[in-house]
Short mmCIF file of the C-alpha atoms (twelve columns), coordinates in Angstrom:
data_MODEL
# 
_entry.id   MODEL 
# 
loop_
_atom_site.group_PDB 
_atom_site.id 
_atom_site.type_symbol 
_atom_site.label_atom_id 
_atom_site.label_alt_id 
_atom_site.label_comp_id 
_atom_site.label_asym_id 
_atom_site.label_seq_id 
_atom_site.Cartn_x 
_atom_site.Cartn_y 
_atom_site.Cartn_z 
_atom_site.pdbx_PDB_model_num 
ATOM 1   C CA . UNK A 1   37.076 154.243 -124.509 1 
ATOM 2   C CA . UNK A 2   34.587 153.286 -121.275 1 
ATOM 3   C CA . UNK A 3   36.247 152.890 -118.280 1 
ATOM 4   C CA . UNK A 4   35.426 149.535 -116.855 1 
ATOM 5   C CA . UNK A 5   32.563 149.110 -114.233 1 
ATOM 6   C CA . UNK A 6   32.845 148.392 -111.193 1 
ATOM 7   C CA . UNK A 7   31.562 144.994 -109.793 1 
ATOM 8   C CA . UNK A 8   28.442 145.515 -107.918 1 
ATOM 9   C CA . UNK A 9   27.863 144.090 -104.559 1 
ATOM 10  C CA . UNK A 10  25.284 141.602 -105.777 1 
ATOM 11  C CA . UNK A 11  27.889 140.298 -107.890 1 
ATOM 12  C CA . UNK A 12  30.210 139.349 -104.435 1 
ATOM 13  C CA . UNK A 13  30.858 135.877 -103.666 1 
ATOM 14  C CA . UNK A 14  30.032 134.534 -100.299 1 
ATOM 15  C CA . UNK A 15  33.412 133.808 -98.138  1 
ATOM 16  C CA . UNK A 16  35.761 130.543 -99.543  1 
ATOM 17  C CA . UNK A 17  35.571 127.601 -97.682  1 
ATOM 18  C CA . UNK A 18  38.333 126.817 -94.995  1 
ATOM 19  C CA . UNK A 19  40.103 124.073 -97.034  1 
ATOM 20  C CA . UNK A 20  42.626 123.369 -94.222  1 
ATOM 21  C CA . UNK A 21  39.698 122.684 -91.514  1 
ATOM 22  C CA . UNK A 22  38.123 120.498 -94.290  1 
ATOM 23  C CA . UNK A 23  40.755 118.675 -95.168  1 
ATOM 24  C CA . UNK A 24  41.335 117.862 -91.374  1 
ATOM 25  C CA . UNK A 25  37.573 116.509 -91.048  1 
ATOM 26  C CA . UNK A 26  38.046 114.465 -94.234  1 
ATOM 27  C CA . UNK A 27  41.661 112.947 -92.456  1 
ATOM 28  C CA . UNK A 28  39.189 112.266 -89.296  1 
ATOM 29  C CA . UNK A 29  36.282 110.529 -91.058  1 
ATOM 30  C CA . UNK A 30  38.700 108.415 -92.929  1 
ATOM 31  C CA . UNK A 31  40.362 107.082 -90.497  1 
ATOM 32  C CA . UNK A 32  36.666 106.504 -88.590  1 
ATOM 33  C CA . UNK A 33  35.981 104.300 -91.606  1 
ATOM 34  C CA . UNK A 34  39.192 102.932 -91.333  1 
ATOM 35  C CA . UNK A 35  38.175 101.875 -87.394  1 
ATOM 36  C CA . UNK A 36  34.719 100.752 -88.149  1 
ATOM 37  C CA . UNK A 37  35.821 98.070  -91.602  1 
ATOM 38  C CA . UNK A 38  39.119 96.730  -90.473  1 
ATOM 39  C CA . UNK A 39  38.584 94.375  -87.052  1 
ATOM 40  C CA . UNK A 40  41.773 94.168  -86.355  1 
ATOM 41  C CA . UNK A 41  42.600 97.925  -86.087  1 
ATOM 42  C CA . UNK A 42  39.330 98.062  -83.737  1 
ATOM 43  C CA . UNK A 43  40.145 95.780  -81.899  1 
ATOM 44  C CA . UNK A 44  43.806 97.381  -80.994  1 
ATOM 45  C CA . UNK A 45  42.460 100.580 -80.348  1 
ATOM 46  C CA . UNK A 46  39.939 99.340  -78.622  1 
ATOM 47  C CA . UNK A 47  41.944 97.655  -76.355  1 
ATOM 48  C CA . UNK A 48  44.631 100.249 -76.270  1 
ATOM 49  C CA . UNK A 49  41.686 102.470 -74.832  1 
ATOM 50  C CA . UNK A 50  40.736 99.414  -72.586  1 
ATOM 51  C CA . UNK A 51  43.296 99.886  -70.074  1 
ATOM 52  C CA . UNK A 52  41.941 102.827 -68.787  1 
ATOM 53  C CA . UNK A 53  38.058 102.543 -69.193  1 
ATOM 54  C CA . UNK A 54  38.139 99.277  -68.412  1 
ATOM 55  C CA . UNK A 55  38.475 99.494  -64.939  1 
ATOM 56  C CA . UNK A 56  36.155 102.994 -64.837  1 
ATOM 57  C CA . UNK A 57  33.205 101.749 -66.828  1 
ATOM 58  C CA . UNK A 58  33.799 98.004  -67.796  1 
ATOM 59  C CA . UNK A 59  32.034 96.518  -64.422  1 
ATOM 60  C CA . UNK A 60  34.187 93.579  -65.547  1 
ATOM 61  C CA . UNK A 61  31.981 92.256  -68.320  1 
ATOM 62  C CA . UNK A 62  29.288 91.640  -66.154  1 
ATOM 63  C CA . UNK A 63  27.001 94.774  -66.506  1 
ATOM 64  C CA . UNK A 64  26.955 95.811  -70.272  1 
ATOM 65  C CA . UNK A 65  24.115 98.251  -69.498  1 
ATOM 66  C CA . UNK A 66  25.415 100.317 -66.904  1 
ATOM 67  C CA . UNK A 67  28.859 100.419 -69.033  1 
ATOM 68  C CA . UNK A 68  27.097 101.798 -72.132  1 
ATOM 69  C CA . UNK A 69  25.133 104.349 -70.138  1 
ATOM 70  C CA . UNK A 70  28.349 105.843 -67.748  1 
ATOM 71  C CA . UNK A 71  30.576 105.821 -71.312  1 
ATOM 72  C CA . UNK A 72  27.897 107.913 -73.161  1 
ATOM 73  C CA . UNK A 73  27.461 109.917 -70.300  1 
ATOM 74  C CA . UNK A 74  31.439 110.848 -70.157  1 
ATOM 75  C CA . UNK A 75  31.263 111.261 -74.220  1 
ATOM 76  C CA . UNK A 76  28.122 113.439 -74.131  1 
ATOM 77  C CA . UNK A 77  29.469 115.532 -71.437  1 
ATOM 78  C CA . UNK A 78  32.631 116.310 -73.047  1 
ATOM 79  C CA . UNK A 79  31.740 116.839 -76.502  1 
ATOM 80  C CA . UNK A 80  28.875 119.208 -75.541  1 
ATOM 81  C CA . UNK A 81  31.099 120.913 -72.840  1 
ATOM 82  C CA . UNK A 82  33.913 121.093 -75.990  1 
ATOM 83  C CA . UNK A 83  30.803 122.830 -78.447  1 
ATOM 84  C CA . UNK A 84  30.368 125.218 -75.270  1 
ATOM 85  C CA . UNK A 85  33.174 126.649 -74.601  1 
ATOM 86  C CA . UNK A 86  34.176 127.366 -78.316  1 
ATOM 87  C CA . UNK A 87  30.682 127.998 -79.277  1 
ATOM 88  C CA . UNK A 88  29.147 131.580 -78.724  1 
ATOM 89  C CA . UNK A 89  25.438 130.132 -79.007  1 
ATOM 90  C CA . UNK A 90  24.025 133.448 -78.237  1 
ATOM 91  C CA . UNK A 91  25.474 134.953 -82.077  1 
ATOM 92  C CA . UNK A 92  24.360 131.874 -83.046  1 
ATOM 93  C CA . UNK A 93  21.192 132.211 -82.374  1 
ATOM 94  C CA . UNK A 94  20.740 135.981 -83.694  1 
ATOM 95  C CA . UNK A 95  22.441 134.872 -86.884  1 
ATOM 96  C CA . UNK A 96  20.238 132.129 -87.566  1 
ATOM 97  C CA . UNK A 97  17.052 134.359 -86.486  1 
ATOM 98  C CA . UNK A 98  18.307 136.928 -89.162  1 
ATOM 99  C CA . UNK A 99  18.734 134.367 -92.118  1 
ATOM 100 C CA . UNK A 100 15.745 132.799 -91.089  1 
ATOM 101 C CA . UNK A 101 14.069 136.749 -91.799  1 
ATOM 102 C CA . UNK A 102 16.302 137.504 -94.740  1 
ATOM 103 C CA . UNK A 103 15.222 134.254 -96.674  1 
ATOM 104 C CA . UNK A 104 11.427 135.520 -95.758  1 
ATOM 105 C CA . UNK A 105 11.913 138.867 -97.258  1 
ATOM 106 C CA . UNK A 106 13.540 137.433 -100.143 1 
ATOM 107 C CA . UNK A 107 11.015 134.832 -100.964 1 
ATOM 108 C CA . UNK A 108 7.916  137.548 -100.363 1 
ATOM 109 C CA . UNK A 109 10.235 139.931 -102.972 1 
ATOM 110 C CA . UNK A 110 10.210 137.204 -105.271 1 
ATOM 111 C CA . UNK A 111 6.679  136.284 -104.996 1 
ATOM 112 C CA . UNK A 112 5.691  139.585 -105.299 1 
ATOM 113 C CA . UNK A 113 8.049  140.486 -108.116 1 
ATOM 114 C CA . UNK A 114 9.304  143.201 -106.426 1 
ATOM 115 C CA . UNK A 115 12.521 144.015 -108.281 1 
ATOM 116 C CA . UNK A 116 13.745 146.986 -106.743 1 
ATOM 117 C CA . UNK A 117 13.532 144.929 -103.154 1 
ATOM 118 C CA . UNK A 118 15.101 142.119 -104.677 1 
ATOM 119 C CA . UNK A 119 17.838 144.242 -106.355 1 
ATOM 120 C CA . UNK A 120 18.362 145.541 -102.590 1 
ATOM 121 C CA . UNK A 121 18.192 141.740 -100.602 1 
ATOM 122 C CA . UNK A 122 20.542 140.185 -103.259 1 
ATOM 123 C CA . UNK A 123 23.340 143.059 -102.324 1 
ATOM 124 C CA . UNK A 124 23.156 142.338 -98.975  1 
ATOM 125 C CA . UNK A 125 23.141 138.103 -99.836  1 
ATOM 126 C CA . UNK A 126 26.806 138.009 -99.399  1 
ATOM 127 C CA . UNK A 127 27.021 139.971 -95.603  1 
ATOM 128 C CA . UNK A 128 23.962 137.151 -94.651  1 
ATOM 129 C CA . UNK A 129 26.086 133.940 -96.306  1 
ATOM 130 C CA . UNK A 130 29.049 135.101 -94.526  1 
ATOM 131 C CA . UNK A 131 27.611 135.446 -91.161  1 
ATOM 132 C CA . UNK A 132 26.169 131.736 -91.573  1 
ATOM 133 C CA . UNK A 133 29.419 130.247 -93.106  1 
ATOM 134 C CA . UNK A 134 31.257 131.651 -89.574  1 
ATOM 135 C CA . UNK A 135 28.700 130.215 -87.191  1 
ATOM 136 C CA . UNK A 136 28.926 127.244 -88.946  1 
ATOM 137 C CA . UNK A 137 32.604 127.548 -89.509  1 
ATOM 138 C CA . UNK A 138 33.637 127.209 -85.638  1 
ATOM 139 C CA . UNK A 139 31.302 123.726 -85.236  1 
ATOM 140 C CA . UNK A 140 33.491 122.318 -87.495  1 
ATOM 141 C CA . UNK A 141 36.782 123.159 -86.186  1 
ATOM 142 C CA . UNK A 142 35.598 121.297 -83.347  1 
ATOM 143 C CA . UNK A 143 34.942 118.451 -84.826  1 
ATOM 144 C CA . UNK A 144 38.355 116.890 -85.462  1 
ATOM 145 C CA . UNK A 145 38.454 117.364 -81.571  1 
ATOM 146 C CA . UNK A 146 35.902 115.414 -80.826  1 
ATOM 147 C CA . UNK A 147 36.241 112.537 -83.353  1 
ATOM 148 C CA . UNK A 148 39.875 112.244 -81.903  1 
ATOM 149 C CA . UNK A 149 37.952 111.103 -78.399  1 
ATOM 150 C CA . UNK A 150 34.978 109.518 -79.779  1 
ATOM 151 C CA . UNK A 151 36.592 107.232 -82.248  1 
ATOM 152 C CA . UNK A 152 38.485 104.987 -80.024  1 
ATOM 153 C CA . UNK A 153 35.848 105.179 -77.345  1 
ATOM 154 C CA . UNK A 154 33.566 103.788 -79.846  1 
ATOM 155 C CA . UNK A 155 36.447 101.106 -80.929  1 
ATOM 156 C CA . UNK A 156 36.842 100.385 -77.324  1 
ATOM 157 C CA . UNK A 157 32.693 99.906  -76.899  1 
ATOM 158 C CA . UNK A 158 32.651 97.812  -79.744  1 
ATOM 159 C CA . UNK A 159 35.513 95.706  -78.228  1 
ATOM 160 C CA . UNK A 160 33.895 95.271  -74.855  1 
ATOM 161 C CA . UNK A 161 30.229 94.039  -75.827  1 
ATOM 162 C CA . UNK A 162 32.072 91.707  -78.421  1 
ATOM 163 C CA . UNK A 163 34.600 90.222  -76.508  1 
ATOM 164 C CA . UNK A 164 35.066 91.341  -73.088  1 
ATOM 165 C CA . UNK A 165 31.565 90.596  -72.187  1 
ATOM 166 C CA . UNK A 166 31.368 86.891  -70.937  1 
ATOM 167 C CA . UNK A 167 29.023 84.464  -72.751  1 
ATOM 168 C CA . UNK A 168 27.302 83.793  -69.202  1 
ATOM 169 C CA . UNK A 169 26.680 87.756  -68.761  1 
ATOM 170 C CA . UNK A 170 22.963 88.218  -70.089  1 
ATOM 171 C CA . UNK A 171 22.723 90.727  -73.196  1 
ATOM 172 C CA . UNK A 172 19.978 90.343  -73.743  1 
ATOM 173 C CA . UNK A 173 17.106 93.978  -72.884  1 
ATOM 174 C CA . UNK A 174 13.833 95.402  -73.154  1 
ATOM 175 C CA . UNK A 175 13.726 98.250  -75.708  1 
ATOM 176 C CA . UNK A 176 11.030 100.831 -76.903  1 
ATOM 177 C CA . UNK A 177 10.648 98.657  -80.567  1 
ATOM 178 C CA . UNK A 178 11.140 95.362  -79.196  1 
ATOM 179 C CA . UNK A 179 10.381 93.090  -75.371  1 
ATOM 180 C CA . UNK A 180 13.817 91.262  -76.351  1 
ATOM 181 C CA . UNK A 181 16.794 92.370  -78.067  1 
ATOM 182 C CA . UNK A 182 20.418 91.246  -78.219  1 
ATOM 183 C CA . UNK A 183 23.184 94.117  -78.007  1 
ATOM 184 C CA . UNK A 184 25.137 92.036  -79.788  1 
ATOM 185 C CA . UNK A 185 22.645 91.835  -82.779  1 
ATOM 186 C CA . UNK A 186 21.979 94.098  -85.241  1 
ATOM 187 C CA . UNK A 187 18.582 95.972  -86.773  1 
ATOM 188 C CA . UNK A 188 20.168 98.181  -89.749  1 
ATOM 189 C CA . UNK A 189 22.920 99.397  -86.936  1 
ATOM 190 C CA . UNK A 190 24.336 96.970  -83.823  1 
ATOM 191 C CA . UNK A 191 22.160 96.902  -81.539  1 
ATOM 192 C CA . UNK A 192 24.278 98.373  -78.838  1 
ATOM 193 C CA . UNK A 193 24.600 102.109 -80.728  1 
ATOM 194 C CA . UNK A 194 20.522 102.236 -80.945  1 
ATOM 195 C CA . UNK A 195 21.285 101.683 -77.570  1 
ATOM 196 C CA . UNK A 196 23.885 104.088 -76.807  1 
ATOM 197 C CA . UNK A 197 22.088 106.557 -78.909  1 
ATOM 198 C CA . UNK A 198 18.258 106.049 -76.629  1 
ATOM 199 C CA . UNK A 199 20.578 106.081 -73.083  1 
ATOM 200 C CA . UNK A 200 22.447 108.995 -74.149  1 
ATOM 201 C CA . UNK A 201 19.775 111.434 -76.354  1 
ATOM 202 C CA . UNK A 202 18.150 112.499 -73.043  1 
ATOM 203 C CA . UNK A 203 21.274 113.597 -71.367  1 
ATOM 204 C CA . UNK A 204 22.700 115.437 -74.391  1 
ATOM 205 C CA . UNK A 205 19.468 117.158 -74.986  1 
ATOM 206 C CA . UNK A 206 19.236 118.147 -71.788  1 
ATOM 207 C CA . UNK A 207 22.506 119.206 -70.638  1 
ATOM 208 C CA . UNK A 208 22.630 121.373 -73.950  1 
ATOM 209 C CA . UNK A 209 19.609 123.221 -73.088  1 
ATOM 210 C CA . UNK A 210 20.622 123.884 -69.493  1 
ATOM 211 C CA . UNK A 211 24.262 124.972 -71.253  1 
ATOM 212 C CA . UNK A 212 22.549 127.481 -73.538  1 
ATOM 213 C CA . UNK A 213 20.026 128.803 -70.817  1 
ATOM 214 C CA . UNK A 214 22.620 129.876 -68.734  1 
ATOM 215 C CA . UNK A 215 24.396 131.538 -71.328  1 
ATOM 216 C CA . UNK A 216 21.682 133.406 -72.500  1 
ATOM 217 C CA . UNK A 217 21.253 134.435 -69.247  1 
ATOM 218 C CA . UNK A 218 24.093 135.592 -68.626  1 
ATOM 219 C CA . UNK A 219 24.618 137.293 -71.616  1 
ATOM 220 C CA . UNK A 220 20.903 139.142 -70.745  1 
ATOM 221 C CA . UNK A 221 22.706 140.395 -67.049  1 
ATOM 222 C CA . UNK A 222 25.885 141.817 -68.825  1 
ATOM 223 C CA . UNK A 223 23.109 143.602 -71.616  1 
ATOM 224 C CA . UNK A 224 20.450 144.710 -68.302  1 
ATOM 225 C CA . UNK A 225 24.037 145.993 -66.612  1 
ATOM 226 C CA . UNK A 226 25.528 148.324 -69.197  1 
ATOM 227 C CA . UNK A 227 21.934 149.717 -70.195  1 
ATOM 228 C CA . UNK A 228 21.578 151.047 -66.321  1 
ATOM 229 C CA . UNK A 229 25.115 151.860 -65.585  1 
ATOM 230 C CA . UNK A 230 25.465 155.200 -64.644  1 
ATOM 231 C CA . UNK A 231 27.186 157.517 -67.331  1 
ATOM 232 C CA . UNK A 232 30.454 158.330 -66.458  1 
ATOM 233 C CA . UNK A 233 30.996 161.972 -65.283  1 
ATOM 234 C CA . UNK A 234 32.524 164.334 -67.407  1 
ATOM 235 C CA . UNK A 235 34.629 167.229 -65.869  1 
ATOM 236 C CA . UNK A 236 34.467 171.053 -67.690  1 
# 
């Protein structure tokens, strides 16, 4: 009787999903739904979060602008400063640069029917997945974290252009797609999260890239430093 063979490496599966962190993100985007449909839960968390943002960013109603721009500004800081302290962007980066090669060679293998090659890049498949699913794996951990501050920030937002800005404070803005447009209308989404999203893209973008530079950087000095350490001495 044959002895059974062994499974071969192309056969391995790529690392199982972490069901716990998923089932967290599902909890979160729940209740987000839960926040954006029902008004009245908004509007409680929304004012729950009012009593301290309120008298940071809230001008007092009177300058909806400046309040949208200073709140995505706090939000964007902390959600990128969350991603990059958790976040080793450097791996990142030489993980993605890797699958980025490894779905090259395996498209060129396949194009050029190159079995023996392909034989070879679908046996190492499973050491490429696994490398993506971790990278990809820690963003979203994080992101429970940062729904739990952005959700009622967002209910609180909502609140304050809705009701807490007076009827005789003047919503009304210049915009790349239009020379007049209420916040407090809506094209496809409110107004006032295009809004958010054209005050606060700049910032993010930019305070992500500065993030990453420096880490790179440093990363590079640590790398230049233990190539032209000396070699430690060795007594006979």
């Amino acid at each position: 009787m044959a002895s059974p063979k062994a499974p071969s490496a192309g056969g391995a599966r790529p690392p199982a999903p972490d069901m716990g962190n998923q089932l967290v993100v599902m909890m979160a985007l729940i209740v987000a739904m839960f926040v954006m449909f029902d008004n009245n839960l908004r509007l409680a968390l929304g004012r729950a979060v009012g009593v301290g943002l309120d008298p940071l960013v809230g001008f007092n109603g009177h300058e909806p602008l400046l309040t949208l721009l200073f709140t995505g500004l706090l939000m964007s800081f902390f959600s990128i400063a969350v991603r990059h302290f958790f976040v080793d962007w450097v791996s990142m980066a030489r993980n993605q640069r890797i699958s980025s090669a490894f779905q090259k060679e395996l498209r060129e293998a396949r194009t050029s029917n190159n079995t023996y090659k392909l034989k070879k890049l679908t046996e190492l498949q499973p050491q490429i997945m696994a490398q993506t699913f971790k990278a990809s794996g820690t963003q979203m951990k994080l992101m429970p974290v940062t729904m739990l501050v952005v959700i009622p920030i967002f209910a609180w937002l909502a609140t304050f252009i809705y009701t807490t800005v007076s009827s005789t404070t003047s919503t009304s803005i210049s915009v790349p797609w239009a020379l007049d447009v209420d916040m407090k209308g809506s094209n496809i989404l409110p107004n006032w999260v295009l809004l958010y999203s054209l005050l606060t893209l700049p910032f993010s973008q930019v305070l992500t890239r500065t993030l990453k530079y420096f880490s790179f950087s440093r990363r590079l000095k640590n790398i230049e430093g233990d190539e032209f350490a000396p070699a430690p001495r060795t007594n006979f």
